[in-house]
Structure formats: structure tokens, C-alpha cells
KOLZA-892971 format. One record per residue (C-alpha): x negated, z negated, y. Coordinates in pm, 1 decimal. Example, Ala and Ser with C-alpha at 12.3 -4.5 7.8 and 13.67 -1.06 7.14 Angstrom:
2
@px=-1230.0, pz=-780.0, py=-450.0
@px=-1367.0, pz=-714.0, py=-106.0
END
This chain:
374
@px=-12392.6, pz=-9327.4, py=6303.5
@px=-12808.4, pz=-9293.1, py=6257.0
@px=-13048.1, pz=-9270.3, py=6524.8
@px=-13100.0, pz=-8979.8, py=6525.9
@px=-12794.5, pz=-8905.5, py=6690.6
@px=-12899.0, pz=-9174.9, py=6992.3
@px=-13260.4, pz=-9008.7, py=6959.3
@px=-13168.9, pz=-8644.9, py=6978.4
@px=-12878.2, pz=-8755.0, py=7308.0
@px=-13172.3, pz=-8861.1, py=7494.4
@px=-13409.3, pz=-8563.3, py=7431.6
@px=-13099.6, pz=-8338.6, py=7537.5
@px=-13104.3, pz=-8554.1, py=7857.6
@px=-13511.1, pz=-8465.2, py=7913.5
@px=-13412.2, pz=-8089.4, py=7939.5
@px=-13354.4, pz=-7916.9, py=8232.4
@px=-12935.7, pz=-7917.6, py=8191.1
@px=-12902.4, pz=-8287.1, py=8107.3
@px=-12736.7, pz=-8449.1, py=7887.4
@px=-12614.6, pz=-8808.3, py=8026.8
@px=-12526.9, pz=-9112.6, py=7849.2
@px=-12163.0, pz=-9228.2, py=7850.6
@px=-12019.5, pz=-9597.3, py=7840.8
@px=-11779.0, pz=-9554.0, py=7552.1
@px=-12065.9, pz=-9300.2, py=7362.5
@px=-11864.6, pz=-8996.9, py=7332.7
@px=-12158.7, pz=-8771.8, py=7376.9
@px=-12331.0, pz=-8941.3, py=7078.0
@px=-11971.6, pz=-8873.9, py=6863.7
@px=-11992.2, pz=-8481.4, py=6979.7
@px=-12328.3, pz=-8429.0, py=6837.9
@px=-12226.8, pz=-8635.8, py=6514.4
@px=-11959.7, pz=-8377.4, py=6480.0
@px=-12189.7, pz=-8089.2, py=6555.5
@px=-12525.7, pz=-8172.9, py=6367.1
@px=-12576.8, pz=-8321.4, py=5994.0
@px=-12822.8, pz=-8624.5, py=5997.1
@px=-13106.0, pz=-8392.1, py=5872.7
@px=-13030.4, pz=-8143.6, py=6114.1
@px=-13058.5, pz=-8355.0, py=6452.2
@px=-13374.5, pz=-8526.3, py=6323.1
@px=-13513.0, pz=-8131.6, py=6323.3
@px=-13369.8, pz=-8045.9, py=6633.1
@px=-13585.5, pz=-8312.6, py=6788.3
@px=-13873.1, pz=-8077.2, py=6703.6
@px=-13770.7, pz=-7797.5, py=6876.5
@px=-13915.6, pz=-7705.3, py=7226.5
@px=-13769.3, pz=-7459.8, py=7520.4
@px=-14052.9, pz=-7217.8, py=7389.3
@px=-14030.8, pz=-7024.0, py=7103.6
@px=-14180.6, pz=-7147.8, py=6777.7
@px=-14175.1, pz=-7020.6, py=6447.6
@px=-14126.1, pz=-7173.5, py=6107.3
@px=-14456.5, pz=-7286.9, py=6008.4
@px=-14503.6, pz=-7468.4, py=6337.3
@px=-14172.4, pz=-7657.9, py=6334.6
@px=-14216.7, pz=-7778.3, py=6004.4
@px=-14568.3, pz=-7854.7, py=6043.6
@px=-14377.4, pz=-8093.2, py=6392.6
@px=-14117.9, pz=-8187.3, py=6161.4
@px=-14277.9, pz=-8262.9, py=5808.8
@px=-14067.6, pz=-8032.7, py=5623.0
@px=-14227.1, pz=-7754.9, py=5398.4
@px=-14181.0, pz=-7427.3, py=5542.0
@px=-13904.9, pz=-7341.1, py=5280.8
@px=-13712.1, pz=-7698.8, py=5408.0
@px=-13752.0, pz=-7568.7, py=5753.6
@px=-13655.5, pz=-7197.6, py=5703.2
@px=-13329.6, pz=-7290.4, py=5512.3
@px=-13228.2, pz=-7556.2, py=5795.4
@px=-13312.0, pz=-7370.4, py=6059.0
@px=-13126.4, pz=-7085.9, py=5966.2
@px=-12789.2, pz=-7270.9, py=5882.7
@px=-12875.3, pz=-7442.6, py=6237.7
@px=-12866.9, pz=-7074.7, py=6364.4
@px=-12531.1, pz=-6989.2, py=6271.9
@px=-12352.3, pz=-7265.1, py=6328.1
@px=-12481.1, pz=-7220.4, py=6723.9
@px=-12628.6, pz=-7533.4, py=6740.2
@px=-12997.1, pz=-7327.7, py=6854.4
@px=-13144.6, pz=-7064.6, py=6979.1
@px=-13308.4, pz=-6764.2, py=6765.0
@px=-13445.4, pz=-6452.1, py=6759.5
@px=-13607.1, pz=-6211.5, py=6510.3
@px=-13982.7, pz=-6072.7, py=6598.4
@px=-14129.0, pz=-5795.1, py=6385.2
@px=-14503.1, pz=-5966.3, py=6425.1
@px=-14393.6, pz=-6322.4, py=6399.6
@px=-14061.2, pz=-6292.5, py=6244.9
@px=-13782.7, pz=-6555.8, py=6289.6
@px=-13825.8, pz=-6768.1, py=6611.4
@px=-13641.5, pz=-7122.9, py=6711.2
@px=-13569.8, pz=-7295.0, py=6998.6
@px=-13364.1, pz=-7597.1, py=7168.1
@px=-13063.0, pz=-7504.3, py=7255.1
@px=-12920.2, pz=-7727.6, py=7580.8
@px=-12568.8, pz=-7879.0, py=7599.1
@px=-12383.5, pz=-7612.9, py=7832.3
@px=-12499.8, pz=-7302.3, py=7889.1
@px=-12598.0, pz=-7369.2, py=7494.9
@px=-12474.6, pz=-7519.7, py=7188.0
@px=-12143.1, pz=-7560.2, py=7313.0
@px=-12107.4, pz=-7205.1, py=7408.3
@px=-12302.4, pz=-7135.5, py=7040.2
@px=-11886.4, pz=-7272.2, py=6925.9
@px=-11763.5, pz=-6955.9, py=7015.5
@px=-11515.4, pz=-6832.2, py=6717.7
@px=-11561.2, pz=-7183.4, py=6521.8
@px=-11394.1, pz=-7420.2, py=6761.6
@px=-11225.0, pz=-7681.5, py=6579.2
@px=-10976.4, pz=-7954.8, py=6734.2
@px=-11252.2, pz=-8215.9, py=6694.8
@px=-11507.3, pz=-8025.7, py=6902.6
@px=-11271.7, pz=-7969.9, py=7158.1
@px=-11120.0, pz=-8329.0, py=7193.5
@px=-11519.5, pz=-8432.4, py=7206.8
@px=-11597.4, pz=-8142.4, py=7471.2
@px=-11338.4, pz=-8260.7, py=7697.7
@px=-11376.5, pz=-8560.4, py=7702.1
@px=-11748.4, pz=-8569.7, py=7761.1
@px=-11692.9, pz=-8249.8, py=8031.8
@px=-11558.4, pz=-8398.5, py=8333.0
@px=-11841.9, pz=-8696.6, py=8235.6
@px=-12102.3, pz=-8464.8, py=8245.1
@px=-12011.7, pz=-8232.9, py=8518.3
@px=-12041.6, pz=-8536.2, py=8758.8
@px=-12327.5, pz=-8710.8, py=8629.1
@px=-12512.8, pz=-8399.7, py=8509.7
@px=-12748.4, pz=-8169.3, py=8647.1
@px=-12475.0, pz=-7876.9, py=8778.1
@px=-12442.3, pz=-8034.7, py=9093.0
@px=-12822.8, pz=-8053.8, py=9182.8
@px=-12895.3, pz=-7668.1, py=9055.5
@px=-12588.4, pz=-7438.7, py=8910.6
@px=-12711.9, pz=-7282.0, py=8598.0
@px=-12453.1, pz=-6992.0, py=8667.7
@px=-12458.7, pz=-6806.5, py=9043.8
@px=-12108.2, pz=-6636.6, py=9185.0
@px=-12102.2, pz=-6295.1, py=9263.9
@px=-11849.9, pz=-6105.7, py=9475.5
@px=-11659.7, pz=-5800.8, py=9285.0
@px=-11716.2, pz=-5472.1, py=9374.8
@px=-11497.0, pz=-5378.0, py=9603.2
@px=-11551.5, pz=-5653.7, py=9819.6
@px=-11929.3, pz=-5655.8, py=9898.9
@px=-12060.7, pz=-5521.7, py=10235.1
@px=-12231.9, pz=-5231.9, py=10244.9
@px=-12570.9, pz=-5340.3, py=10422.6
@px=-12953.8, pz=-5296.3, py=10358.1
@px=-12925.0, pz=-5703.8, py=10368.7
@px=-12709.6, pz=-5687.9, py=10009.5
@px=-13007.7, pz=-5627.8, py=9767.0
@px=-12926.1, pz=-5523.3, py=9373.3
@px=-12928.0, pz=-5861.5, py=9224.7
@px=-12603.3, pz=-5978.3, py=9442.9
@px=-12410.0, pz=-5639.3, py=9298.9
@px=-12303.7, pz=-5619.2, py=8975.2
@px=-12282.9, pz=-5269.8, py=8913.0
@px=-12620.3, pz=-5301.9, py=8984.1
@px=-12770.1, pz=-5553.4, py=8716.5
@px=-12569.9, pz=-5364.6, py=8419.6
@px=-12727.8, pz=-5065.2, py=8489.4
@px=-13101.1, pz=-5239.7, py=8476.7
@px=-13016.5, pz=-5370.7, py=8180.8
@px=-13130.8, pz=-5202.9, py=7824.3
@px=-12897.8, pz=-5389.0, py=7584.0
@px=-12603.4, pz=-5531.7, py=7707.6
@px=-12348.3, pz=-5726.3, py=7401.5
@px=-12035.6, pz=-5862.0, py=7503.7
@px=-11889.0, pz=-6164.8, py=7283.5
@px=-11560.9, pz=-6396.3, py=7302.8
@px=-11494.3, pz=-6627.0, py=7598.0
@px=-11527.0, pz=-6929.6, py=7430.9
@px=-11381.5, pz=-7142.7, py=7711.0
@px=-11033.2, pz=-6931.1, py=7681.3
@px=-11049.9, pz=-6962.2, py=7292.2
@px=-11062.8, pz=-7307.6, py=7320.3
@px=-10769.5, pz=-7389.1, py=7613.9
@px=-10553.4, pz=-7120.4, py=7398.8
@px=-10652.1, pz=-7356.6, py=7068.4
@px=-10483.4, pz=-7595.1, py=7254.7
@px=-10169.6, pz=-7459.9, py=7365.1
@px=-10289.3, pz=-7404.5, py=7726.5
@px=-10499.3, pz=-7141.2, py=7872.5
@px=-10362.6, pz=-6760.0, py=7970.3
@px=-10316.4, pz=-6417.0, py=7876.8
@px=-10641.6, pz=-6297.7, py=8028.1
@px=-10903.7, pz=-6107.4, py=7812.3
@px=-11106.4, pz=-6300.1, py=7546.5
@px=-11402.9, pz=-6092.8, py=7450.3
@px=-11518.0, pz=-6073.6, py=7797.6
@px=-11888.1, pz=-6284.6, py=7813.7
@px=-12206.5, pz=-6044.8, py=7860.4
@px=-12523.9, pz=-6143.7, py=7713.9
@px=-12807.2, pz=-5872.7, py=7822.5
@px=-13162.1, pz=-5727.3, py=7649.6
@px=-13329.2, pz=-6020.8, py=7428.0
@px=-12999.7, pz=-6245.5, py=7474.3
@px=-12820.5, pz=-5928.8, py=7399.3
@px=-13002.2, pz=-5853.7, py=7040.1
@px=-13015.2, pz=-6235.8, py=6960.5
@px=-12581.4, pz=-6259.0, py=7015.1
@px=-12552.4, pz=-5931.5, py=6800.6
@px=-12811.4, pz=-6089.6, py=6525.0
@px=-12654.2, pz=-6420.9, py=6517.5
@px=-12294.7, pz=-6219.2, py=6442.7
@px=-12110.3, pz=-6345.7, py=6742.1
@px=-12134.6, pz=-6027.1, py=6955.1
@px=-12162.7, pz=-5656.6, py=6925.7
@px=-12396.3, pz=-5382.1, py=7138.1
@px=-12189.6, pz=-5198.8, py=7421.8
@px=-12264.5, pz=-4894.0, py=7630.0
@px=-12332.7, pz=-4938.2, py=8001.2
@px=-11971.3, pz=-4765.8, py=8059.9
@px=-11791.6, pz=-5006.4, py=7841.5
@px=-11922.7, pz=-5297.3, py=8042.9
@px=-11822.2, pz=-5188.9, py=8393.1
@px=-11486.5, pz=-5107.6, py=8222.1
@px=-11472.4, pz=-5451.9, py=8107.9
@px=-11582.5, pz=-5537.0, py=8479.3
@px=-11275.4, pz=-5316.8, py=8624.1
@px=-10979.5, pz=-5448.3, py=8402.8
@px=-11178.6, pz=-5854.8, py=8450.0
@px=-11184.7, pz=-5732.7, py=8871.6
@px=-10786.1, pz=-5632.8, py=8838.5
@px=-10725.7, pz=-5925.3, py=8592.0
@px=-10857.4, pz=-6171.0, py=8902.6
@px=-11188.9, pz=-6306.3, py=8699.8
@px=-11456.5, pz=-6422.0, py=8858.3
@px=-11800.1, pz=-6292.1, py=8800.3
@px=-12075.1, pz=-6600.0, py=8710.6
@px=-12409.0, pz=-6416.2, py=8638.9
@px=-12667.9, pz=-6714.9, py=8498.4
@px=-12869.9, pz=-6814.2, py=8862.6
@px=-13137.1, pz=-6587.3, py=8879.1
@px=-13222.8, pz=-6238.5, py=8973.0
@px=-13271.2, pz=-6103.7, py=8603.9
@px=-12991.1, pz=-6278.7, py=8419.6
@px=-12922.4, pz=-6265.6, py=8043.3
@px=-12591.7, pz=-6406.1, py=8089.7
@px=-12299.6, pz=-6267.1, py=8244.1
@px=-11974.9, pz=-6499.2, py=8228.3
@px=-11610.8, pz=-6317.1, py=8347.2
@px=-11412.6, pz=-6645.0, py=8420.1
@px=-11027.8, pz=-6762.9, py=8481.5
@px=-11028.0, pz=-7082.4, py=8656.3
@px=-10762.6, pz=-7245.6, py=8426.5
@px=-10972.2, pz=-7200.2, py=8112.2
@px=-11374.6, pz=-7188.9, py=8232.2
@px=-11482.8, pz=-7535.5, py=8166.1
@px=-11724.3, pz=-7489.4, py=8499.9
@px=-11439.4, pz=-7355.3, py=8756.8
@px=-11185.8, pz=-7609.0, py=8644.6
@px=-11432.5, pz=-7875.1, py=8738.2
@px=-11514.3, pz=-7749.2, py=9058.7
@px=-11161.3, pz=-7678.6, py=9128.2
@px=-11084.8, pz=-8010.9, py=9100.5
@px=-11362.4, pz=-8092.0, py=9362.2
@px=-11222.5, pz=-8133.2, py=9731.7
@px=-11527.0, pz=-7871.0, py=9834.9
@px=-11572.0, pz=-7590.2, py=9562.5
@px=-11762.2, pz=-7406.6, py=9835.7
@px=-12073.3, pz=-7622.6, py=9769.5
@px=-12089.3, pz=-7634.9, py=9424.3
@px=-12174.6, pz=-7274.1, py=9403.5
@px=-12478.3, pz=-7061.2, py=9441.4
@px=-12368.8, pz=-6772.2, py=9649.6
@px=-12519.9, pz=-6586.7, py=9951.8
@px=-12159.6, pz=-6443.1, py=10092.0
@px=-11916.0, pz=-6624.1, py=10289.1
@px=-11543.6, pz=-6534.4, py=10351.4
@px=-11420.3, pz=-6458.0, py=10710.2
@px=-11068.3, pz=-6438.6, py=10773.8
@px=-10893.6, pz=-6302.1, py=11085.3
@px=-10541.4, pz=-6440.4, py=11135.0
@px=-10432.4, pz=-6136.3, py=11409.8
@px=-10526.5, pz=-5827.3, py=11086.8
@px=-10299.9, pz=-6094.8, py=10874.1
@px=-9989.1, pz=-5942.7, py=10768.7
@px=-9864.3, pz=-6271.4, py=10542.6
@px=-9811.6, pz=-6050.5, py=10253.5
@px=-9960.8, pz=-6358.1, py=10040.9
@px=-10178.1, pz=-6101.8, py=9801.8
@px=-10512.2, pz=-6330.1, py=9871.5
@px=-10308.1, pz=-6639.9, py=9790.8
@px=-10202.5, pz=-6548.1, py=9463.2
@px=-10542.6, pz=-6364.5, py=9335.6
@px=-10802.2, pz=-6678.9, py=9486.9
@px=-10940.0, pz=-6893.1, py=9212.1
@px=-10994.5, pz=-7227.9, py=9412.2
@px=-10678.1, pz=-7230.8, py=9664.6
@px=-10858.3, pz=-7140.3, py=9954.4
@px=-10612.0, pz=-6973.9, py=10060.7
@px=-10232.9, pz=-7063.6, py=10074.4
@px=-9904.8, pz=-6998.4, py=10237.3
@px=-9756.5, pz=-7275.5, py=10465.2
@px=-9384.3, pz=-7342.5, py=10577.2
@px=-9393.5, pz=-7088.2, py=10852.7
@px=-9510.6, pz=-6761.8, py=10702.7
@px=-9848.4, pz=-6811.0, py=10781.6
@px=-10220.2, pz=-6766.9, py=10585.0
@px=-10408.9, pz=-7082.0, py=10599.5
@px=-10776.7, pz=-7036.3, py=10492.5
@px=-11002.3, pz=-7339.1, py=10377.2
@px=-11368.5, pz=-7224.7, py=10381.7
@px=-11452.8, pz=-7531.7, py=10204.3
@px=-11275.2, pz=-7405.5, py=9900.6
@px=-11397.2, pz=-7089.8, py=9923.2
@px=-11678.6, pz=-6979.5, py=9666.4
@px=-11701.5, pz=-6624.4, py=9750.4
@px=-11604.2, pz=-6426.9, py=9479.7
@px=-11450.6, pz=-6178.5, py=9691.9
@px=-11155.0, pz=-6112.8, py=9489.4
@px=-10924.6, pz=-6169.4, py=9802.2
@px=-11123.3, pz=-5957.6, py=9984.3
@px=-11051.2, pz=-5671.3, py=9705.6
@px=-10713.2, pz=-5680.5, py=9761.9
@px=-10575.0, pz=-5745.5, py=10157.6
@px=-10427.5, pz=-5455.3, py=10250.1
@px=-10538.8, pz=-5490.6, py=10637.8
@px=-10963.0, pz=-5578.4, py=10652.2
@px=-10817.5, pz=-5955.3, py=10688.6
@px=-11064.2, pz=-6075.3, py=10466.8
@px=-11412.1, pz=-6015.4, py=10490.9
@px=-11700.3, pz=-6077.7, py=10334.8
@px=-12052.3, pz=-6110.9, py=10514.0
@px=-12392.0, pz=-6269.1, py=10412.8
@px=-12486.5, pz=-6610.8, py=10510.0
@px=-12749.3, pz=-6664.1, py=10777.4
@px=-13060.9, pz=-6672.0, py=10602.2
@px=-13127.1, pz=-7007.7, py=10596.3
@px=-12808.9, pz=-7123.9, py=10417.6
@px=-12854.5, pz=-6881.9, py=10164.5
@px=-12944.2, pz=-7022.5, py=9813.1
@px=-13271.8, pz=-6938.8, py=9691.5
@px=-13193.5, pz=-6754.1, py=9303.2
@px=-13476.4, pz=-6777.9, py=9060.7
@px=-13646.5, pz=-6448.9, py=8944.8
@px=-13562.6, pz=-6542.3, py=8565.8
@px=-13377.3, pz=-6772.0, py=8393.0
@px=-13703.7, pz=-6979.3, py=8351.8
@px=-13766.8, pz=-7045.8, py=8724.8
@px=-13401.0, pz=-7152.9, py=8698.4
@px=-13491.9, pz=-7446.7, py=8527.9
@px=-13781.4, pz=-7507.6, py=8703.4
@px=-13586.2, pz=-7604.9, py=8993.8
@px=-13356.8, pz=-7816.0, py=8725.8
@px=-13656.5, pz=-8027.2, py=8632.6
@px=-13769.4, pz=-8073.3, py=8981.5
@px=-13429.9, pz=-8186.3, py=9085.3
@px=-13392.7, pz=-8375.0, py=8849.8
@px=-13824.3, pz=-8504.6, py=8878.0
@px=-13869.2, pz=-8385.6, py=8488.2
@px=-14226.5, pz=-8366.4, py=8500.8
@px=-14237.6, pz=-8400.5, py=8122.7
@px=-14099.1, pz=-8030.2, py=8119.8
@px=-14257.0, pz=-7862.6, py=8409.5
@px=-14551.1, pz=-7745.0, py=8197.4
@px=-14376.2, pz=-7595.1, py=7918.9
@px=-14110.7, pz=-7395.4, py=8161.1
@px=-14386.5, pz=-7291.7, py=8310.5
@px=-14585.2, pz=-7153.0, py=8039.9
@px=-14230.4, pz=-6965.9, py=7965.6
@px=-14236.8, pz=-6795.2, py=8328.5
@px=-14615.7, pz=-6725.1, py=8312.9
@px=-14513.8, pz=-6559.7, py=7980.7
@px=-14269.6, pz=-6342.3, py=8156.8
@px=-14447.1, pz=-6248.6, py=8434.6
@px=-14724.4, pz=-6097.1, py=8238.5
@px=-14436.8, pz=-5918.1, py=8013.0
@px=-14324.3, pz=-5778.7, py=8373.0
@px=-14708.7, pz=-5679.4, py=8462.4
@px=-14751.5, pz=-5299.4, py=8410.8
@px=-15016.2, pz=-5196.6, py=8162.9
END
């Protein structure tokens, strides 16, 4: 194994999602399996910003044909971001662990990436950043959210497909790879929204195709009935939209497994539950994701809030107003990012990056002025 492995683990593990060291080394073997050599030495030149070709290989000492041919075989294989611009043509970026190259596997999992991804998951999960600042944000289905002037449009889904002006949907890589190995369920696979410049990117890169704003919230209604859980990336604009199971999502089968669920998620609502409306028809208990709620000896609906993570999917089906969901008092509601770049702000200063403050911010100064009326 070269160094450039060991190099390019620990410059994963300055980013904002982390990228920890194990004892036996399995996440150097994952990126062995992932990246040539040649390619993680380049990789080591890429930034969270946006650069194009004659920068990077300027960075990398490459010659701008070198660079151009690498990067774009990088590119397909998912292990970076890209885009196409019209005045600076291709772009390149780092791409993080998870939400990143790992999702960039979606239809060319092989049994070697997913023995690696396991077995560096569970690592990663606890000793990562996810637990400090969720990279993805839980949002209640539609039938199941309050109708207040307190519930503003970023908490409603119906809400952020309609603001958005490309939406693609791609394959759920997370159920392609438990039904590679002989696990996972019958629930949808092409379910995973990417929206506007994520959007065009996923349809560029071939992993993805455009759909209508009608399509989507079909694909909302059959995840809804389906009992998937909506995980919008944590902030009020997101350009990710993941419809997860939680025997297949790699994030709610880790905090499953966690005796509180509740806390591991960024979500204003909470669940209230009134025994007396309870009828014990046991609906809730077979539709909740995290076993909040079960069905004892006696009949009777037990509710854990602890496990609860407020997806609301209960709440869409009790047939007697037993389940509820309200907002949080304000002060224990989390505080979601206006992009995906003030997202990892708050990674970094979690996790006391200051090596990567300045460039995330010089991405969210960049989008404010985008967002600036002319």
C-alpha cells in the first residue's frame, strides 16, 4: 500500500464529515479499493470549492491534459464531485466519505466495497462527525405535520420540491447494496432526490435522470405508504433528499442500534401519544422505524420518546388522533443551516477545524451573493 493512501485518509479526516483512523486500517484498505495510486495522490489536490482543470494541475503538477483525463475517469467512477460551467467549463471538487464517494457507488457496488463499507461504518458512525452535527435532518411526512403558522416551508416537504427548479431522482444505493448481499427489502430502489445544481451534476455524471415536480411527490406518496422516512441534507435549501428503510440506510441502522435514536437526529417535532384515544390496533407499531413504539403482554401501546425521531409516519396512520405531532419548545429545537455550506460550518466548528473555516466560508459568501437580487 503507498502513502498516498495514509496521506489522502488523513486529508478526508480534515473535512468537515471526517474520516477517522481505525486500529486494524480498514479505512486505508477501502480507499485502496476505490482510488488507483495516481488517482489519490490527485485527490489530495482537490478543495471543497470548485476548481477547474488548469488550477488542479497547476496544485498537482500534472499537465492540463494529465489532469483532464484523470479527473474525468475520477468523475465517473464517483470518487468526486463535478459539474459542467458554460464560462469555465468542467469543475472538480473533494468529494467526503458519506454523504460522498460512497454514495458516488451507486450502480457499481462490488462485494469488496461493501465488505470495506461495513466494516469501516459502524467505526465511523461512532467516532465520526454524525454525532456532533447530522449531515441529513428528519422530516415528518405529510400527513402528519401540524397545521400551524409555527411549521415554516423548510420542515414540509411538499414544500421544498416545489422551490426547487431541477429535481433528479437516482438509485438508493444503501438498498442496492443490503439486496447485493442477500439482505435488505422489497422497498423502492430509485428513490434518492438530488435538487437544482446537484440535480444537473447526478443527470451529467449518468447516475440519475430529470423528473417533473409531480413525479417526485408521487415518489413521496408510494415512499409515505411504503413507511420510508424522509432525510432532507440539514439545511433549509437542501440538494439532497434521501427516502430511507431502516434495515438498509447505512445512517438509520446505526442509530437504530443506539439505545436513544431520538438524539441523534435533527428534527424540530416531537411525538405525543395519548394512551385513553389508544385503541391497541398496533398500526404505529408495525409502520415506526426505531421501535418506539411496541405492543406489550397485555394489549397495550408502550411509547419510548427516546426512540422516537419524529418522522411522523405513526402519526399518518392511527386511526384515533393517538399520535400527535407538535413542535419542540423553541429552545430544543435544532438550529438547520440555510445551505448545505453553513452545514459544514457547524461540522468544522464541532469538530474545531479551523483549517477549513475559511474556505466553507468563502463557499457560503459565494451563495449568498448568488441569492442577492440584482
Amino acid at each position: 500500500m503507498t502513502d498516498a493512501y495514509a496521506r489522502l485518509a488523513r486529508y478526508l479526516d480534515t473535512l468537515p464529515a471526517s474520516y477517522p483512523p481505525t486500529p486494524d486500517g480498514v479505512e486505508l484498505r477501502l480507499l485502496e479499493h476505490l482510488f488507483t495510486p495516481q488517482e489519490a495522490k490527485l485527490a489530495l489536490h482537490l478543495s471543497l470549492i470548485d476548481q477547474d482543470i488548469p488550477h488542479i494541475s497547476r496544485q498537482a503538477g500534472l499537465s492540463v491534459e494529465e489532469a483532464s483525463v484523470l479527473l474525468a475517469k475520477m468523475l465517473k467512477k464517483g470518487l468526486i464531485n463535478g459539474s459542467q460551467s458554460k464560462d469555465k467549463g468542467p469543475t472538480y471538487s473533494i468529494s467526503q466519505f458519506v454523504i460522498g464517494f460512497y454514495e458516488g457507488q451507486v450502480n457499481q457496488l462490488d462485494k469488496d466495497t461493501i465488505e470495506l463499507f461495513e466494516a469501516y461504518a459502524p467505526y465511523w458512525f461512532e467516532k465520526g462527525s454524525w454525532k456532533k452535527v447530522p449531515q441529513l435532518r428528519t422530516i415528518p411526512v405529510m400527513q402528519a405535520i401540524p397545521i400551524t403558522s409555527e411549521v415554516l416551508p423548510y420542515m414540509q416537504i411538499e414544500e421544498i420540491i416545489r422551490s426547487k427548479k431541477n429535481i433528479a431522482v437516482r438509485n438508493c444505493v444503501c438498498r442496492q447494496e443490503q439486496k447485493l448481499m442477500g439482505k435488505g427489502c422489497s422497498n423502492p430502489i430509485e428513490t434518492c432526490m438530488t435538487f437544482d445544481g446537484a440535480a444537473r451534476s447526478t443527470v451529467e455524471n449518468g447516475i440519475g435522470r430529470m423528473i417533473s415536480v409531480e413525479e417526485a411527490m408521487d415518489i413521496i406518496e408510494e415512499a409515505q405508504i411504503k413507511g420510508l422516512v424522509l432525510q432532507p441534507s440539514n439545511s433549509k435549501n437542501p440538494i439532497v433528499l434521501c427516502i430511507c428503510c431502516s434495515c438498509c440506510c447505512g445512517v438509520l441502522r446505526h442509530i437504530k442500534a443506539d439505545p436513544n435514536p431520538g438524539s441523534l437526529v435533527a428534527n424540530p417535532f416531537v411525538t405525543n401519544y395519548d394512551q385513553l384515544k389508544c385503541i391497541s390496533c398496533a398500526v404505529c407499531v408495525d409502520i415506526c422505524p426505531m421501535e418506539a413504539l411496541t405492543l406489550d403482554d397485555l394489549g397495550y401501546i408502550n411509547f419510548a420518546q427516546n426512540r422516537c425521531i419524529g418522522c411522523g409516519l405513526c402519526v399518518g396512520v392511527c386511526p384515533s388522533s393517538a399520535l400527535q405531532l407538535v413542535l419542540r419548545e423553541e429552545p430544543q429545537q435544532p438550529k438547520i443551516p440555510r445551505n448545505t455550506a453553513g452545514t459544514y460550518l457547524n461540522l468544522a466548528k464541532a469538530r474545531g477545524l479551523d483549517n477549513v473555516l475559511a474556505n466553507l466560508w468563502i463557499i457560503l459568501r459565494s451563495f449568498l451573493k448568488k441569492m442577492v437580487p440584482k
